[in-house]
C-alpha positions in Angstrom: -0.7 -18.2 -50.3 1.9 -19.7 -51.6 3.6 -17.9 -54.5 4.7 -18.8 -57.9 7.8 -16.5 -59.3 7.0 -16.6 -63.6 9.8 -15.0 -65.8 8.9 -14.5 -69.2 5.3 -14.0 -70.5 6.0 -14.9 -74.5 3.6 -16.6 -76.5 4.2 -20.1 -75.1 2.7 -18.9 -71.7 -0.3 -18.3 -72.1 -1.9 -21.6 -71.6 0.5 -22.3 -68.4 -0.7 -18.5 -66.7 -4.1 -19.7 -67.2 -3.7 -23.2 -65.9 -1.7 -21.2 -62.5 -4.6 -18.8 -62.5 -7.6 -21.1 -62.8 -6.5 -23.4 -59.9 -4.9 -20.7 -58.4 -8.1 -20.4 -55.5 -8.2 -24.0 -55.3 -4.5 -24.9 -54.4 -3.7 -21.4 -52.6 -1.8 -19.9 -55.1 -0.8 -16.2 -55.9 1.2 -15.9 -60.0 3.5 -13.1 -60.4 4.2 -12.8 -63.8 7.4 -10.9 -64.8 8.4 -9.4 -68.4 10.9 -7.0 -69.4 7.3 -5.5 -71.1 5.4 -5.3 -68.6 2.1 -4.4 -71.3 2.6 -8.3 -71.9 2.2 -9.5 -68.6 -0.4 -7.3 -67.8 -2.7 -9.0 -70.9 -1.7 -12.3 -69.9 -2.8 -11.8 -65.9 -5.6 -9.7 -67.4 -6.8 -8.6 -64.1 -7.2 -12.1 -61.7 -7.5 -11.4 -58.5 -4.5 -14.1 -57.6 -2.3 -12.5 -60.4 -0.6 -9.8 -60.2 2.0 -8.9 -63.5 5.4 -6.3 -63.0 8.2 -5.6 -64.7 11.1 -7.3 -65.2 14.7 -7.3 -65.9 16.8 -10.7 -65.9 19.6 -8.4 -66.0 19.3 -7.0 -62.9 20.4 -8.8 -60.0 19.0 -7.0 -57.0 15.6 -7.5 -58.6 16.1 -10.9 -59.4 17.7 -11.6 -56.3 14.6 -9.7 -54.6 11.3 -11.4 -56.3 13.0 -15.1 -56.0 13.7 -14.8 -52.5 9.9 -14.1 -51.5 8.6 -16.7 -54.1 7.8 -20.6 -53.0 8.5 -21.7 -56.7 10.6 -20.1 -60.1 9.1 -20.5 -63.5 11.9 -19.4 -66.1 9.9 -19.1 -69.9 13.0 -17.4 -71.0 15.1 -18.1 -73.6 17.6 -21.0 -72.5 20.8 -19.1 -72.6 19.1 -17.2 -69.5 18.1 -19.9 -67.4 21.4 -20.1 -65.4 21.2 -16.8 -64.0 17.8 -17.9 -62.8 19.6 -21.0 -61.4 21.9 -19.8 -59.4 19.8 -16.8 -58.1 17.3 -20.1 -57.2 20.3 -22.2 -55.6 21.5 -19.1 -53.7 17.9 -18.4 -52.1 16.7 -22.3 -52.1 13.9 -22.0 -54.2 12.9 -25.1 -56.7 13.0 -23.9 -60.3 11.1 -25.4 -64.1 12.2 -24.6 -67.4 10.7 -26.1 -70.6 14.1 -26.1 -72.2 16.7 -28.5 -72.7 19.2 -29.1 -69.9 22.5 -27.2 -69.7 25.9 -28.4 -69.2 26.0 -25.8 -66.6 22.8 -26.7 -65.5 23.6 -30.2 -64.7 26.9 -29.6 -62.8 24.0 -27.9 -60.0 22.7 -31.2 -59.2 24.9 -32.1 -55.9 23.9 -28.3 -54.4 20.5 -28.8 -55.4 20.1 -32.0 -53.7 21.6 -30.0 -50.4 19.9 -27.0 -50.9 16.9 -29.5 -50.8 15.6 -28.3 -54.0 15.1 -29.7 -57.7 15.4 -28.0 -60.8 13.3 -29.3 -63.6 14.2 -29.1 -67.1 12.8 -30.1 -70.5 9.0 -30.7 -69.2 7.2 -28.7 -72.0 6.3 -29.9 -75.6 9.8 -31.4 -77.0 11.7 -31.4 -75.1 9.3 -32.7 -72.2 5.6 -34.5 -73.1 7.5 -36.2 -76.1 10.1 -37.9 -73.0 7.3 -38.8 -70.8 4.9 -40.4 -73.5 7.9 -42.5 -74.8 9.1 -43.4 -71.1 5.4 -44.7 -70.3 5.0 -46.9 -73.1 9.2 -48.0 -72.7 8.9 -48.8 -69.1 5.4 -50.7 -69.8 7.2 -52.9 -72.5 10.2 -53.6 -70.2 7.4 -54.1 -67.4 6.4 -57.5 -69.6 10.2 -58.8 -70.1 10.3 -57.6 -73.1 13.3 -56.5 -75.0 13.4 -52.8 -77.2 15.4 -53.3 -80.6 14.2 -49.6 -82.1 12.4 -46.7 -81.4 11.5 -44.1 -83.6 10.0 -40.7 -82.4 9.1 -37.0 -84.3 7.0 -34.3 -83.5 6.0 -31.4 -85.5 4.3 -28.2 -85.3 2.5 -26.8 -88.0 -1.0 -25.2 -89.2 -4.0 -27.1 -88.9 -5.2 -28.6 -92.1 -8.5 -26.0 -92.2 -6.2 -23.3 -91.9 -3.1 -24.6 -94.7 -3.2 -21.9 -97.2 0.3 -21.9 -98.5 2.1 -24.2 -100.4 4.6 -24.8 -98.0 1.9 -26.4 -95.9 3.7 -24.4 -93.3 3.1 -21.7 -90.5 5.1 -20.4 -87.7 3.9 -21.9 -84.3 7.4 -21.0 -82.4 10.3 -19.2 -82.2 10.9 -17.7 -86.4 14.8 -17.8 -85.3 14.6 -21.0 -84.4 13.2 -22.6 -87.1 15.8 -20.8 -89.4 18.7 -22.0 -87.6 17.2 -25.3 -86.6 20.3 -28.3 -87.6 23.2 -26.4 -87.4 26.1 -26.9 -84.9 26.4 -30.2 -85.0 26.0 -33.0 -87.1 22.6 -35.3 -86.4 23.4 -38.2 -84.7 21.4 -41.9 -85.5 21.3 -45.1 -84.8 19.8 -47.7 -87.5 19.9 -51.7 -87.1 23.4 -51.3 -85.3 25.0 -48.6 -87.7 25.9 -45.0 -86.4 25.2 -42.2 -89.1 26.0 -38.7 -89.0 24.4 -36.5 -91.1 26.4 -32.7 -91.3 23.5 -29.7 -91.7 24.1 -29.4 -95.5 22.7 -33.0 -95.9 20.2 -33.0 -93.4 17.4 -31.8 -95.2 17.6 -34.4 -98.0 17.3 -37.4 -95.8 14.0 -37.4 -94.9 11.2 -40.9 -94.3 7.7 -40.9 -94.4 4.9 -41.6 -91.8 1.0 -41.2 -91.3 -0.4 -39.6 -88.6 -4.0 -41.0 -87.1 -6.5 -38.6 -89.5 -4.0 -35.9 -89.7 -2.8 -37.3 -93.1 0.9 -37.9 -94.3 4.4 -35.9 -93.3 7.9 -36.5 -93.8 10.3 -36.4 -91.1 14.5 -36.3 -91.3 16.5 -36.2 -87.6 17.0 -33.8 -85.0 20.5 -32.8 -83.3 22.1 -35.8 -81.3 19.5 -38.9 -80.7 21.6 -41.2 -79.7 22.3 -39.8 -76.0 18.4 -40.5 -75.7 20.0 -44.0 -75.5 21.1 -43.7 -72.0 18.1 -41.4 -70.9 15.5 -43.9 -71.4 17.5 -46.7 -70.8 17.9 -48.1 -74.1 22.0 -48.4 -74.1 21.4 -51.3 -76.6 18.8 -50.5 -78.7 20.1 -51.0 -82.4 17.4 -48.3 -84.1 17.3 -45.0 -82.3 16.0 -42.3 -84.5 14.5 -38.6 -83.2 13.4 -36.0 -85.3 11.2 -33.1 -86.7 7.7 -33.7 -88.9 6.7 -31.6 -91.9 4.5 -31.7 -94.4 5.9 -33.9 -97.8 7.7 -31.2 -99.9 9.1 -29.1 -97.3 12.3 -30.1 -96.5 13.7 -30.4 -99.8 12.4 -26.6 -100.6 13.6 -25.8 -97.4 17.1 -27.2 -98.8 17.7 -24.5 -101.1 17.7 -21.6 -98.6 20.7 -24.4 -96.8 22.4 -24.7 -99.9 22.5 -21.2 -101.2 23.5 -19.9 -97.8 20.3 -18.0 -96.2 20.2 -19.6 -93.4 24.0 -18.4 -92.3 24.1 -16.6 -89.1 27.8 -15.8 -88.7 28.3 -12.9 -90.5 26.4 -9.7 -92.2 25.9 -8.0 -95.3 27.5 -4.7 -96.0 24.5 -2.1 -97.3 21.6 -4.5 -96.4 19.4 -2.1 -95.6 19.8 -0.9 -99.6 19.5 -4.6 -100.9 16.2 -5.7 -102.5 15.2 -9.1 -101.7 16.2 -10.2 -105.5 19.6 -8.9 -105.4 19.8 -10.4 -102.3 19.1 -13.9 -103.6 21.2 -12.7 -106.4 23.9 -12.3 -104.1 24.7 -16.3 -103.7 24.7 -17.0 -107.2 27.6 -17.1 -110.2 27.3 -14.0 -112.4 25.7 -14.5 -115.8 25.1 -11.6 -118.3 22.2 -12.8 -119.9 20.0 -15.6 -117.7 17.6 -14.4 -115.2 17.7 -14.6 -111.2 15.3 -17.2 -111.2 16.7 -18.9 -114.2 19.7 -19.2 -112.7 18.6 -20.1 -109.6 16.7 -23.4 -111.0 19.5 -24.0 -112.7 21.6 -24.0 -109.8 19.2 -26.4 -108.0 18.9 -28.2 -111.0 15.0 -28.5 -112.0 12.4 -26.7 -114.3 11.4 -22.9 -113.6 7.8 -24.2 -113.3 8.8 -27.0 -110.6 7.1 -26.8 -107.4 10.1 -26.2 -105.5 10.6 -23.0 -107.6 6.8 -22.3 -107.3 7.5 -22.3 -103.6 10.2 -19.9 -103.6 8.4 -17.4 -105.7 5.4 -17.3 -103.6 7.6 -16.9 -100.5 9.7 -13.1 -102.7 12.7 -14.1 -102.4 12.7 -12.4 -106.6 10.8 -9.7 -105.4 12.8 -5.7 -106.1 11.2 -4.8 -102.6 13.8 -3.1 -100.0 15.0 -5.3 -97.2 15.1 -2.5 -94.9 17.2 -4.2 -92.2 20.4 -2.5 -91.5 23.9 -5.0 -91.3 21.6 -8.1 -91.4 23.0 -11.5 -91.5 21.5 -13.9 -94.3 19.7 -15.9 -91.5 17.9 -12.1 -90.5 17.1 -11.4 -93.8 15.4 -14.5 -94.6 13.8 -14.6 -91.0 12.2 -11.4 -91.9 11.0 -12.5 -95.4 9.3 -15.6 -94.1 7.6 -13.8 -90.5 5.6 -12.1 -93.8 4.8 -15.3 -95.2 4.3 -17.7 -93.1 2.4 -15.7 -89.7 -0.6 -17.0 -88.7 -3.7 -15.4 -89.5 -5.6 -14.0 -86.6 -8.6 -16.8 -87.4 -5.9 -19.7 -87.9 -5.5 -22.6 -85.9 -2.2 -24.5 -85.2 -1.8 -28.1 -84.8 0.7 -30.6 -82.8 1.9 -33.9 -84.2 3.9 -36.4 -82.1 4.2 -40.0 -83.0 6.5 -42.7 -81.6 7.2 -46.0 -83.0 8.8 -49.2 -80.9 9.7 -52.6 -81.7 10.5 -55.4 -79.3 11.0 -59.0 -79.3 8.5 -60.4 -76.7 8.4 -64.2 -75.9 10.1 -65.0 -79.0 7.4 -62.9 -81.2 8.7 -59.4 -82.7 5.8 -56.5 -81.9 5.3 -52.6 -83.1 3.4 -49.9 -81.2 2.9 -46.8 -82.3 1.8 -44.2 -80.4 0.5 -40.7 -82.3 -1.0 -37.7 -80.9 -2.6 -34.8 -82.7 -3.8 -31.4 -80.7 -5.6 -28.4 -82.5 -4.9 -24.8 -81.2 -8.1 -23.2 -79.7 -6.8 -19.7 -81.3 -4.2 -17.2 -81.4 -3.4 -17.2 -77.9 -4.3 -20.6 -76.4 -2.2 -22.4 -79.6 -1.8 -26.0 -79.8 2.2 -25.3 -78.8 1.0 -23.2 -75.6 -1.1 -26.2 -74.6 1.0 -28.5 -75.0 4.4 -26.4 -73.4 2.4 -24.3 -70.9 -0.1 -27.4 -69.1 2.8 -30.1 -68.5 5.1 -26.9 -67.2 1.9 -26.2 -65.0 1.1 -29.3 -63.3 4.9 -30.2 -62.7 4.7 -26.8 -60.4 1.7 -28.2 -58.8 3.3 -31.8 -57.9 6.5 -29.9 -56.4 4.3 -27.4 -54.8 2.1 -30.0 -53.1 5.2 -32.4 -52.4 4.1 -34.8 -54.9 7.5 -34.9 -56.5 10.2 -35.2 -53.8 13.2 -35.9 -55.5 16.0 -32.9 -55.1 18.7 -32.0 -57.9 18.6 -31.5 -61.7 15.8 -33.8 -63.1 14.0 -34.0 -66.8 10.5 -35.8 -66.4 11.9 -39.5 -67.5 10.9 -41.4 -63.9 6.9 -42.4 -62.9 6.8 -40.7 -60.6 6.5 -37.5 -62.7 5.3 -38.7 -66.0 2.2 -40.6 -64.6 0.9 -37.5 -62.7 1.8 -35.6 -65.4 0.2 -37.8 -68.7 -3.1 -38.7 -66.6 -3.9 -35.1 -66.0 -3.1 -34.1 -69.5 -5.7 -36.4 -70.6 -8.4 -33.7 -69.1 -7.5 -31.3 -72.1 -7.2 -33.8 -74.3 -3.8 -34.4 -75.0 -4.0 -37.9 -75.0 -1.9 -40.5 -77.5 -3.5 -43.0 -79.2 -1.9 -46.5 -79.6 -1.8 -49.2 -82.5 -0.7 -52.7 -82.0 1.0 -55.0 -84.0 3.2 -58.5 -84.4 6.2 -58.4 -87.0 6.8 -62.0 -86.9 7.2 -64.7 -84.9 
């Protein structure tokens, strides 16, 4: 049997042990599934007869060394800053390696000893990064297929609640990594394209630049840009494209609330408050605003952010505690901790709630002299818990990329993200079995 080396059992691998485990018989395979808990891979292997879960420590290097020497194939569902480690133990033993995460810089400097270690390493072939590059590559490469010519392209994906399940009004549940979503803009400026014209938008700004859009029957959502689109330019082969726009979907409202927690300072990571642990969550907001010996913390608060105490925005913040005289309880916590904590309270998911994927793209070409739009959406529903709409749509295309190496199907060696046919076609087509499958609309701009 041929056997398939997984690191890291989180919540965004569940669906991709139970795509390795139910063709498992079929294709000859055997998963080990390693976690530094090894309760958690245990629950996820849940006893298959081709599984078998132990214990693992990224940390250590005889293990690692060990386990990817006698595996046919490496699976890193780590966080990214850990994927090298896997990468060199990989390179050092020849074993092929997949991430779901976005390329590294050191990463990519791998691809000439890849390609003569005779191996590949692909990267960025989950959710987004990954099914977002392969559904805009089809339709690209299609459109250039014709003669035709791409002037913009447009592309956001969001996960969020499903509608049944949107109890709160920020419309808004954690689906992925709670850290993440705090820190999520900052770094770097984001970088666009639009009709020609580069903008740069810093992380204090970012949150108040935001455009509309409908999704199929999923209703409406506002979207503003994520990190750096414009080297998507080269990686889909659009160096001259004059719109190029990536970025993140929410429901209308959010992003503007979520501004607050940017302007005040909560979302700061880079340093930590003294007696934290002692701090109520109303002193704590108290802490980033100007003295005053008569108004209120929530007076002067919505006065600071200049609207009405009974605005939605302050509704928002209300229902979320941030006024609340309950102990923080976390000890030398940066702001970003602090309001992490807070909001893994609010916004959890229920243990009946469903989560739901939204990923539209939008091109425009010129075409035989006639300007055209397509739009391509897709909306996927969690089936619970455990099999979420993120895990589907991370875990399958991270699954049957391991398949197509496994069986040959892919033969290119080096570093590789999934932007060529021969691994997006596989890859899409297959996907369409579980029903993630994007739905097109057609139109002409003007002729």
């Amino acid at each position: 049997m041929k056997k398939i080396l997984l690191i890291g059992t989180g919540l965004s691998s569940s669906t991709l042990i139970k795509y390795l485990l139910d063709n498992s018989e079929k294709y000859g395979w055997q998963l080990i599934a390693g976690d530094y808990k090894l309760e958690t891979a245990e629950a996820k292997i849940a006893g298959h007869k081709n599984g078998k879960a132990i214990k693992f420590d990224i940390f250590d290097p005889k293990q690692r060394s060990q386990e990817i020497e006698n595996a046919d194939i490496v699976v890193s569902m780590l966080p990214a800053r850990m994927h090298m480690m896997v990468a060199e133990t990989c390179m050092k033993h020849g074993k092929s390696m997949v991430t779901a995460s976005y390329v590294s810089e050191e990463i990519k400097k791998m691809h000439s000893q890849a390609i003569e270690k005779g191996i590949i390493i692909l990267n960025e072939i989950g959710l987004d990064p990954g099914l977002d590059h392969m559904s805009a590559k089809f339709i690209i490469d299609r459109i250039k297929k014709r003669g035709g010519e791409l002037t913009a392209f447009r592309s956001y994906t969001g996960g969020l609640v499903a509608p049944k399940y949107d109890n709160n009004p920020w419309n808004y549940k954690f689906t992925w990594n709670p850290r993440n979503v705090v820190l999520a803009g900052q770094g770097s400026a984001a970088q666009i394209i639009v009709e020609g014209k580069y903008k740069y938008i810093p992380y204090h700004k970012l949150f108040l630049r935001t455009s509309r859009t409908e999704v199929l029957d999923a209703g409406e959502f506002e979207t503003y840009p994520n990190r750096n689109s414009l080297k998507y330019r080269e990686l889909y082969g659009l160096d001259n494209i004059q719109t190029m726009v990536r970025g993140t979907m929410r429901r209308p409202g959010f992003a503007r609330a979520w501004d607050v927690f940017v302007q005040l300072g909560m979302t700061d990571d880079t340093y930590k408050l003294e007696g934290s642990e002692n701090m109520t969550y109303r002193e704590f907001t108290n802490t980033f605003l100007k003295y005053h010996k008569d108004l209120t913390v929530e007076q002067k608060l919505a006065k600071y952010i200049d609207v009405d105490e009974d605005a939605m925005r302050m509704y928002k913040l209300r229902w979320l505690g941030i006024f609340k005289n309950k102990k923080i309880g976390l000890k030398n916590a940066t702001p970003a901790q602090i309001l992490q904590q807070l909001l893994e309270q609010k916004w959890a998911l229920d243990k009946e709630d469903k989560d739901m994927i939204v990923m539209q793209h939008k091109f425009e070409y010129q075409l035989e002299g006639k300007y055209k739009r397509v739009t391509s959406s897709l909306v996927v529903e969690g089936k619970d818990t455990v099999h979420t709409a993120m895990s589907q749509t991370v875990g399958l295309p991270v699954g049957i990329g391991v398949k197509l190496i496994l069986e040959g199907k892919i033969k290119k060696t080096g570093v590789h993200i999934p932007v060529t046919e021969d691994i997006y076609i596989p890859i899409l087509k297959e996907l369409e079995n579980y029903g993630i499958k994007f739905e097109e609309d057609k139109e002409t701009l003007s002729s």
